[in-house]
C-alpha positions as CSV (number, residue, x, y, z in Angstrom):
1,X,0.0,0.0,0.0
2,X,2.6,2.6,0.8
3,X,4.8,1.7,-2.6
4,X,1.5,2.1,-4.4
5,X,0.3,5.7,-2.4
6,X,4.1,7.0,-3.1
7,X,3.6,6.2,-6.6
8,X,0.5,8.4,-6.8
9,X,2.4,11.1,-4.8
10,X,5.9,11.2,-6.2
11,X,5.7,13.2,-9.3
12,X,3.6,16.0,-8.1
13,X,5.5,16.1,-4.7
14,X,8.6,16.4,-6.5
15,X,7.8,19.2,-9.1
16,X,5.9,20.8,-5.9
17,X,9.6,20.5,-3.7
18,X,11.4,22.4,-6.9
19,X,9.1,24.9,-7.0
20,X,9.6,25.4,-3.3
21,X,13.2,25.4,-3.4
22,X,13.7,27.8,-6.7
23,X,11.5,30.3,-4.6
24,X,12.9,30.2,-1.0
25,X,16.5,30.5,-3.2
26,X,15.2,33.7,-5.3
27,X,14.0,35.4,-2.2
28,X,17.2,34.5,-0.7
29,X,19.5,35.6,-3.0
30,X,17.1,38.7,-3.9
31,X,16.9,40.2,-0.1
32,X,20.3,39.1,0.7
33,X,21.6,41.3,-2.6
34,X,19.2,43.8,-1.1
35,X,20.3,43.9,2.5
36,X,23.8,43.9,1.6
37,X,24.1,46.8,-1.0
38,X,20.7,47.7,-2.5
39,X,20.0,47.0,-6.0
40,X,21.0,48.6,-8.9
41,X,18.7,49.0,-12.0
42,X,20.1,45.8,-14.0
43,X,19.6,43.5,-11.1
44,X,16.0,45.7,-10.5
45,X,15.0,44.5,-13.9
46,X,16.4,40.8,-13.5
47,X,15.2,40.2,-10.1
48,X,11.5,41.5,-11.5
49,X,12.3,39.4,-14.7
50,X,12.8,35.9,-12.3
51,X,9.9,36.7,-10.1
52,X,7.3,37.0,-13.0
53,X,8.9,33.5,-14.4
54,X,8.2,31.9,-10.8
55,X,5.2,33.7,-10.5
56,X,4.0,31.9,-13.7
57,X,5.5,29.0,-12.8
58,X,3.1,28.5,-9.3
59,X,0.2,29.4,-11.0
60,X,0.7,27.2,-13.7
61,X,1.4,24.2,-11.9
62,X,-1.6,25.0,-9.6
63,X,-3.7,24.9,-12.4
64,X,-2.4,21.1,-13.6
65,X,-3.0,20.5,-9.4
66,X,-6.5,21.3,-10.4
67,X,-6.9,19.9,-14.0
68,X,-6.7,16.1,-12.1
69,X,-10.1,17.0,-10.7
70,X,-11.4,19.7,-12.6
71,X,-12.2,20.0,-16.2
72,X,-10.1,23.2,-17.2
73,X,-11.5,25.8,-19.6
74,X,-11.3,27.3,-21.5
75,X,-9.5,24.9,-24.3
76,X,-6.2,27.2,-24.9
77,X,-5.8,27.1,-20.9
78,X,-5.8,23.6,-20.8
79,X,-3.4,22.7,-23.8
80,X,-0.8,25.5,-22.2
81,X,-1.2,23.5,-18.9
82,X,-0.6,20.2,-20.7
83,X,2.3,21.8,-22.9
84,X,4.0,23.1,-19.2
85,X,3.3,19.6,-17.8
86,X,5.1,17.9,-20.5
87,X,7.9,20.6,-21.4
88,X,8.6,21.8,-17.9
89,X,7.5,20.4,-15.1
90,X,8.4,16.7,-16.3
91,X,11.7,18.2,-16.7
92,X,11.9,19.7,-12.6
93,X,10.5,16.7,-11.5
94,X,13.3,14.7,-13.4
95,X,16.5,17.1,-11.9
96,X,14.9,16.3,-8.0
97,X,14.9,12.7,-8.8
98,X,18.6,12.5,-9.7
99,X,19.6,14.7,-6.9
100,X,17.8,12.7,-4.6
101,X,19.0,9.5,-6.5
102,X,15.4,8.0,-7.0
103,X,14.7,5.1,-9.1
104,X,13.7,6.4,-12.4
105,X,11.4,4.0,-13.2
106,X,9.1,5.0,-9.5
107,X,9.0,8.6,-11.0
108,X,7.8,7.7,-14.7
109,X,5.0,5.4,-13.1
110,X,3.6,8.6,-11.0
111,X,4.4,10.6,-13.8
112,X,1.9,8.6,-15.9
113,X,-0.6,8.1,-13.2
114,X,-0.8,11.9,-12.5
115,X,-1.2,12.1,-16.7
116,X,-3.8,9.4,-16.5
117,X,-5.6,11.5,-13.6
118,X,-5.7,14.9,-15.8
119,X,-6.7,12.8,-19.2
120,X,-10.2,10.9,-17.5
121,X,-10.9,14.3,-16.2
122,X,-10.7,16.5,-19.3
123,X,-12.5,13.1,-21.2
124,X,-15.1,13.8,-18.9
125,X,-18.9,13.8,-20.0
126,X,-17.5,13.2,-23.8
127,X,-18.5,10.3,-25.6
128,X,-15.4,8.8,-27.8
129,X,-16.1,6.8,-30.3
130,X,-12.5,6.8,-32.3
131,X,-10.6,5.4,-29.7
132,X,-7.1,4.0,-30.7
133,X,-5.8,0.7,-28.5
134,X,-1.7,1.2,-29.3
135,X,-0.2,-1.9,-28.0
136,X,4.2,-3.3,-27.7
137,X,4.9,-6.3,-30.2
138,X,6.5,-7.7,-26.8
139,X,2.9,-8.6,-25.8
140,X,3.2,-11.6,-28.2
141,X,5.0,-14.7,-27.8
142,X,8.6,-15.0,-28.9
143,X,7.7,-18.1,-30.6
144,X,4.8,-17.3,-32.5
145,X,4.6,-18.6,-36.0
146,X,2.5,-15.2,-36.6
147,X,4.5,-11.9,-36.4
148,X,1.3,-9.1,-35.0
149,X,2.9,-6.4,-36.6
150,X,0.2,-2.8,-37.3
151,X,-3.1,-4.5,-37.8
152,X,-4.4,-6.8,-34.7
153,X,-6.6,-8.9,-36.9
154,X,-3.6,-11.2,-37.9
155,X,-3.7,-12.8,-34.6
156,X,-4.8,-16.2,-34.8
157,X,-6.3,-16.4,-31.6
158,X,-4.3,-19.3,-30.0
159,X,-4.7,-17.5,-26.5
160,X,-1.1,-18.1,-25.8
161,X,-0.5,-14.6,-25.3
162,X,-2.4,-11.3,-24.3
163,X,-2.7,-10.3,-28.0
164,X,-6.2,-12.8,-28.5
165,X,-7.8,-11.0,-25.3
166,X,-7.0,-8.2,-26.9
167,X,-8.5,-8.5,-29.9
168,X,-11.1,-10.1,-28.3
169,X,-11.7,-6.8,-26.0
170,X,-11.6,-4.4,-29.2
171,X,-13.9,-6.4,-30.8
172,X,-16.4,-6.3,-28.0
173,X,-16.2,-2.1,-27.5
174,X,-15.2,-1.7,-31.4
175,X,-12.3,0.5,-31.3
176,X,-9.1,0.3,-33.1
177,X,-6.4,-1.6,-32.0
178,X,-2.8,-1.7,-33.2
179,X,0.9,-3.1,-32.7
180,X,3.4,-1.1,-32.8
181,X,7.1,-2.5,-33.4
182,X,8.6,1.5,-32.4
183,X,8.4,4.9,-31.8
184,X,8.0,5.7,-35.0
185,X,5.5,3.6,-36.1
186,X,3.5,4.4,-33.3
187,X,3.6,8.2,-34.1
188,X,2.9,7.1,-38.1
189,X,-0.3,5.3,-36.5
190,X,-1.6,8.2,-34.6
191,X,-1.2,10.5,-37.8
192,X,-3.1,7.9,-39.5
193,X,-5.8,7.1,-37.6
194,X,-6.2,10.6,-35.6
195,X,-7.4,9.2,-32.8
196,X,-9.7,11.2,-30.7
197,X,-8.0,8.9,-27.3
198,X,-5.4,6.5,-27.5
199,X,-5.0,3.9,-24.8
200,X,-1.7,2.8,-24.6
201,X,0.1,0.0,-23.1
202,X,4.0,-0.7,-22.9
203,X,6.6,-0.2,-20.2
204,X,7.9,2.7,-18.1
205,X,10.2,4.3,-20.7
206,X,8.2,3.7,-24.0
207,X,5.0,5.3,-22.4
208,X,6.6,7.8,-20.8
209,X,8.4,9.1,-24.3
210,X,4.9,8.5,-26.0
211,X,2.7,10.4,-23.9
212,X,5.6,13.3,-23.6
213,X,5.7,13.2,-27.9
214,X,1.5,12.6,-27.9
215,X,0.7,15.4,-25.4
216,X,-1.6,17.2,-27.8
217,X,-4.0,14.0,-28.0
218,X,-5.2,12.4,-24.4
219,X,-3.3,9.2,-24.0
220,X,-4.1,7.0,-20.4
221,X,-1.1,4.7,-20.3
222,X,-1.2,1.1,-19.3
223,X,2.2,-0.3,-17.8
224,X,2.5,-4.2,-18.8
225,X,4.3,-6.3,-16.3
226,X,7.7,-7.7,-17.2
227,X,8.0,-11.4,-15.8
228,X,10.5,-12.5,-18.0
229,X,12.6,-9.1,-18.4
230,X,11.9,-6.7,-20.6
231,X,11.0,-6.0,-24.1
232,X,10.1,-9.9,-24.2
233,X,6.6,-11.9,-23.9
234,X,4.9,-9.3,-21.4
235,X,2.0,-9.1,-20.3
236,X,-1.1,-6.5,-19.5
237,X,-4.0,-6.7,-17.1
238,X,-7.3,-6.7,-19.8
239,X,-9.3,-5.2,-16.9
240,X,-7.6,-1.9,-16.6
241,X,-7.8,-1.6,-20.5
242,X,-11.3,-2.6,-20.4
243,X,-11.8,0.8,-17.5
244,X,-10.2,3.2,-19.7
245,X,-12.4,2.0,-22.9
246,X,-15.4,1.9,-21.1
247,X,-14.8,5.3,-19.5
248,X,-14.3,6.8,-23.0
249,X,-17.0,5.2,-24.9
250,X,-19.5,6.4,-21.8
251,X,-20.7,9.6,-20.8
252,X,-20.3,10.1,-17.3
């Protein structure tokens, strides 16, 4: 329970800690330069200059602290919250982790479940019919006679692997489900298809680098589990695939 609760927390404790420390240091240096010898106009205009960036930077990291409960509008507001999330904040979050030496992997996983948070609320009350299921060719067996490489359909359903349920499961809520072998394949499907919400599955790295390149489109990530290392025959709980879908396709 505690492993799970600090992977909820970590990411936005972290980027709220940076934020914390890159203001107590401005006001630091700021009234220390002040104290000291007053400040001429240069360092009048720089100071000014840093305190509107940190001012901006609070309030828009308050409003992605909101946008996990609260459906932000209007649209412009929200895609500049998602674009600092993404472009900034991922980034403060990152340099705390390696000062602190945490495991990178603990951070991507909060990472993605705070993203997860801020995509089921903006999805909210919208009925999605185009939904994309983007799934890792690691998901099929190594010694498959049938490589599952774009198009799902070429499974032969032998149920040896996650890949039948799968198909199975986007058969049942008809959405579109495909394999991809890469990054760019997977960024060549999403132009294709243009997806109104992509669920995605893979592991901590790949969905972290997809939903950082895909921020303009909401995409709830799906880790798979490893048993037998990684980038070979994982696996992905059909249940939490099945949530997302269903919370898509219904209007809440």
């Amino acid at each position: 329970m505690k492993e799970y609760y600090l992977a909820i927390i970590k990411f936005p404790l972290f980027v709220s800690l940076s934020l914390v420390v890159l203001v107590a240091a401005f006001f630091g240096i700021a009234l220390g330069s002040w104290y000291k010898l007053g400040l001429s106009l240069f360092e009048t205009v720089l100071y000014t200059g840093i305190f509107v960036i940190l001012v901006l930077l609070v309030s828009s990291w308050i409003l992605n602290l909101m946008s996990t409960h609260t459906k932000i509008k209007p649209r412009w507001m929200a895609k500049y919250a998602k674009w600092m999330l993404f472009h900034v904040f991922f980034y403060l979050a990152k340099a705390l982790g390696k000062i602190t030496f945490q495991k990178t992997s603990d951070l991507q996983e909060s990472f993605l479940n705070f993203n997860n948070e801020i995509v089921l609320t903006e999805t909210a009350d919208v009925s999605h019919q185009n939904i994309l299921l983007l799934l890792p060719h690691c998901l099929q067996r190594s010694d498959c006679d049938v490589r599952v490489t774009t198009d799902i359909s070429s499974c032969k359903d032998c149920g040896k692997c996650d890949i039948a349920d799968l198909k199975a499961l986007a058969t049942k809520h008809n959405v579109q489900a495909a394999v991809a072998t890469g990054g760019s394949l997977a960024r060549k499907l999403i132009k294709d298809l243009a997806p109104s919400v992509i669920v995605a599955v893979a592991c901590h790295r790949d969905l972290t680098d997809g939903v950082r390149d895909a921020w303009m489109v909401p995409v709830y990530a799906v880790l798979n589990e490893r048993p037998k290392g990684p980038c070979f025959e994982t696996v992905v709980s059909t249940k939490t695939i099945e949530f997302a879908i269903l919370k898509f396709k219904s209007k809440r």
